[in-house]
N, C-alpha and C positions, 0 to 999 in steps of 0.2 A: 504494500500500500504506500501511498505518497506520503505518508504522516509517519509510516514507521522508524524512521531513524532518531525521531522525537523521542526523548523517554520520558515523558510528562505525563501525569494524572488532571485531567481539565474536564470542569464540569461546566457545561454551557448550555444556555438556554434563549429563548425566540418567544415574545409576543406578540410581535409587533405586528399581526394580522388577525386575520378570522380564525385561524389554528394558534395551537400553542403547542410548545415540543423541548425535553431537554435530553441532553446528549451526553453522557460520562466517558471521555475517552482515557482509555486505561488499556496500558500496553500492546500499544498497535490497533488496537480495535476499539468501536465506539458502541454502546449500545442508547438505544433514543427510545424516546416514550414521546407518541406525537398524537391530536386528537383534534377536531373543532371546537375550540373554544366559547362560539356563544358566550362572550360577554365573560367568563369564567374564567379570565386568564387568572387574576390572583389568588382563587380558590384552587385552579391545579395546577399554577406552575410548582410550587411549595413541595406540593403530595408528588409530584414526579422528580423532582431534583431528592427529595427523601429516598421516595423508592430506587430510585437509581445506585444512591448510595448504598443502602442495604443491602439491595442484590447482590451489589459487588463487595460487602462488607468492611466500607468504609464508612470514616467520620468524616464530618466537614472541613477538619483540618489535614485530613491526608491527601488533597486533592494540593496539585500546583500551584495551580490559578482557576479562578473563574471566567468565563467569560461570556458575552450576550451580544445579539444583535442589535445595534443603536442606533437602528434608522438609515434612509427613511423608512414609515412606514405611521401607522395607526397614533394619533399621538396619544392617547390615552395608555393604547401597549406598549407604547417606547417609553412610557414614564413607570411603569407598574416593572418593567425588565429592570432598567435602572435604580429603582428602587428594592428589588429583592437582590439585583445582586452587589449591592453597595452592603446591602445588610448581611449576604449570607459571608461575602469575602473581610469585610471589618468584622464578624465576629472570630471567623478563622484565620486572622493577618493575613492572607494571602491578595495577592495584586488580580487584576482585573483588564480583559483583555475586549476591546470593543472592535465588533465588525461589521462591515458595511450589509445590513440587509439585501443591497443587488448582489454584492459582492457572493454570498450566502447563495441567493440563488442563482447565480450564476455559476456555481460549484456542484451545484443538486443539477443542472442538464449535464454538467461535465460527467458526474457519476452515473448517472442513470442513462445518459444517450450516448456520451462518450464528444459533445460540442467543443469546438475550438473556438467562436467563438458566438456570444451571446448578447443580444439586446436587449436588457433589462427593462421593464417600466411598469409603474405601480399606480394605480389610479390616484392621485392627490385633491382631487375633488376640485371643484371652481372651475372645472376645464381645464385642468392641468397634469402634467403626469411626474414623478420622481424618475429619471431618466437616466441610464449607465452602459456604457460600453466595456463588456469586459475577454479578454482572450487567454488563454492558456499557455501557460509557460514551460519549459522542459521538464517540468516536474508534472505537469498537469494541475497547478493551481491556474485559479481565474485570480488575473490582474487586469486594474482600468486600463483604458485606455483614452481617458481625461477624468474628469471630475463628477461625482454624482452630481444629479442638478437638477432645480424642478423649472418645470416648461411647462409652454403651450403639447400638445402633439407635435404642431405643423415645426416645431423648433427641435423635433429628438432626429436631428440625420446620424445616421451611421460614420462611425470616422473612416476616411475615405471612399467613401459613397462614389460610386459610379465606378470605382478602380477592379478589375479582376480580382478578386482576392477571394475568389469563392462564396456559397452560401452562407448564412449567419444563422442561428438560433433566435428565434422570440419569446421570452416568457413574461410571467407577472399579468396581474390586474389588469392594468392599463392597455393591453395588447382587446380585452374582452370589452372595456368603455370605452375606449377610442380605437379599435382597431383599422378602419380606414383611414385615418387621417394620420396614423401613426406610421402605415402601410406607404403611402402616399410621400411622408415627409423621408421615411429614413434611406429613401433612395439606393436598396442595395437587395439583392436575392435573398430570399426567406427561404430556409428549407422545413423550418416547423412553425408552430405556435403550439407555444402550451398554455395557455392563459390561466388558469387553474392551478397550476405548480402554487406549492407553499414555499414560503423559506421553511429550511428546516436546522434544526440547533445542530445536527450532526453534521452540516456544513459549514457552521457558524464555530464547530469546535475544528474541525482541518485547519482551517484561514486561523484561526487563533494559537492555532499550534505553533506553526510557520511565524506568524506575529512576535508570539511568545519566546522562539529561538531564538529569534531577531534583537531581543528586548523591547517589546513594545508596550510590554505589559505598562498598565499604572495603579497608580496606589487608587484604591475603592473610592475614596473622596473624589475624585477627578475621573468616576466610570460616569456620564453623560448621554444623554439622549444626542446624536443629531436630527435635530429637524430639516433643518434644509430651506423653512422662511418658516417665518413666526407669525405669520397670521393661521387661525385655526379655523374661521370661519365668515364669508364671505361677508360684506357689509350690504 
């Protein structure tokens, strides 16, 4: 596996949508507990990061790091993520590793389809979408290829739009509320859409693993939502 040269115990978790999911990776292998949340993320993300741990019979303190999806995405679950894992890492001293939600699912096509590269976009509501380019590296992680960012549709082009570079992946939300105009704007071959894909925490623990080698970890105080703009609701 791409992760296996990591020797880290990281527990990591995902609200920040209609699902909720968390991931224990523990020597080479990750095991995930993932469901539709309906409104219920902080009633189960808690009872899954528990369960998780018990299976594998640990405590909150033998785990590496923590780490969570911090957007974009739902801003109620980007706040309720941030705030379990600021709590579950400051009770255990352990540092806290934050990853990009496209980022995330742009690792779950890599897994499951085997995508080189992927257009990420997440419905942001007001006619807008969270919008990311991401492609794959020798190792098979999904890296940008600029900056998450939230847009119109008609502003999410693919980076190098119109150049040979073969088919792309589409996932996320945003492909299901705007899909023509996203279609329209990103000026490049589509070989899928998944619209449907979730992010999921056992993609959100790979990219943190990698993070985590890296040192990218930070201290619990400073584990953060990104939003991406601070308005939450249209005027």
């Amino acid at each position: 596996m791409i992760f296996r040269r990591y020797p880290v115990r990281l527990l990591a978790l995902d609200t920040s949508s209609a699902h909720c999911s968390a991931a224990l990776l523990l020597d080479g292998e990750v095991a995930q507990r993932l469901e539709p949340a309906q409104r219920r993320h902080g009633e189960l993300i808690l009872a899954m990061m528990e369960g998780l741990l018990a299976a594998a019979g640990l405590r909150p303190v033998d785990v590496d790091a923590y780490a969570f999806a911090h957007g974009p995405g739902s801003f109620t679950g980007l706040r309720i993520a941030a705030a379990v894992v600021q709590g579950a890492a400051l009770a255990a001293d352990r540092p806290v590793v934050g990853v990009s939600t496209l980022a995330a699912l742009a690792q779950g096509c890599r897994r499951e389809g085997g995508a080189e590269r992927v257009l990420c976009a997440l419905d942001a509501r007001m006619g807008e979408v969270y919008f990311g380019a991401y492609a794959a590296d020798a190792r098979g992680l999904m890296r940008p290829l600029g900056e998450d960012r939230v847009c119109p549709p008609s502003m999410a082009v693919a980076p190098g739009a119109g150049a040979r570079v073969g088919p792309w992946r589409a996932a996320g939300s945003g492909w299901a509320a705007h899909g023509d105009a996203l279609r329209a704007a990103c000026g490049c071959a589509l070989a899928a859409i998944d619209a449907e894909r979730p992010c999921e925490a056992r993609d959100v623990a790979v990219l943190a693993a990698d993070a985590f080698a890296a040192g990218q970890a930070v201290d619990a105080a400073d584990a953060v939502p990104v939003y991406l703009r601070d308005r939450v609701t249209s005027t």
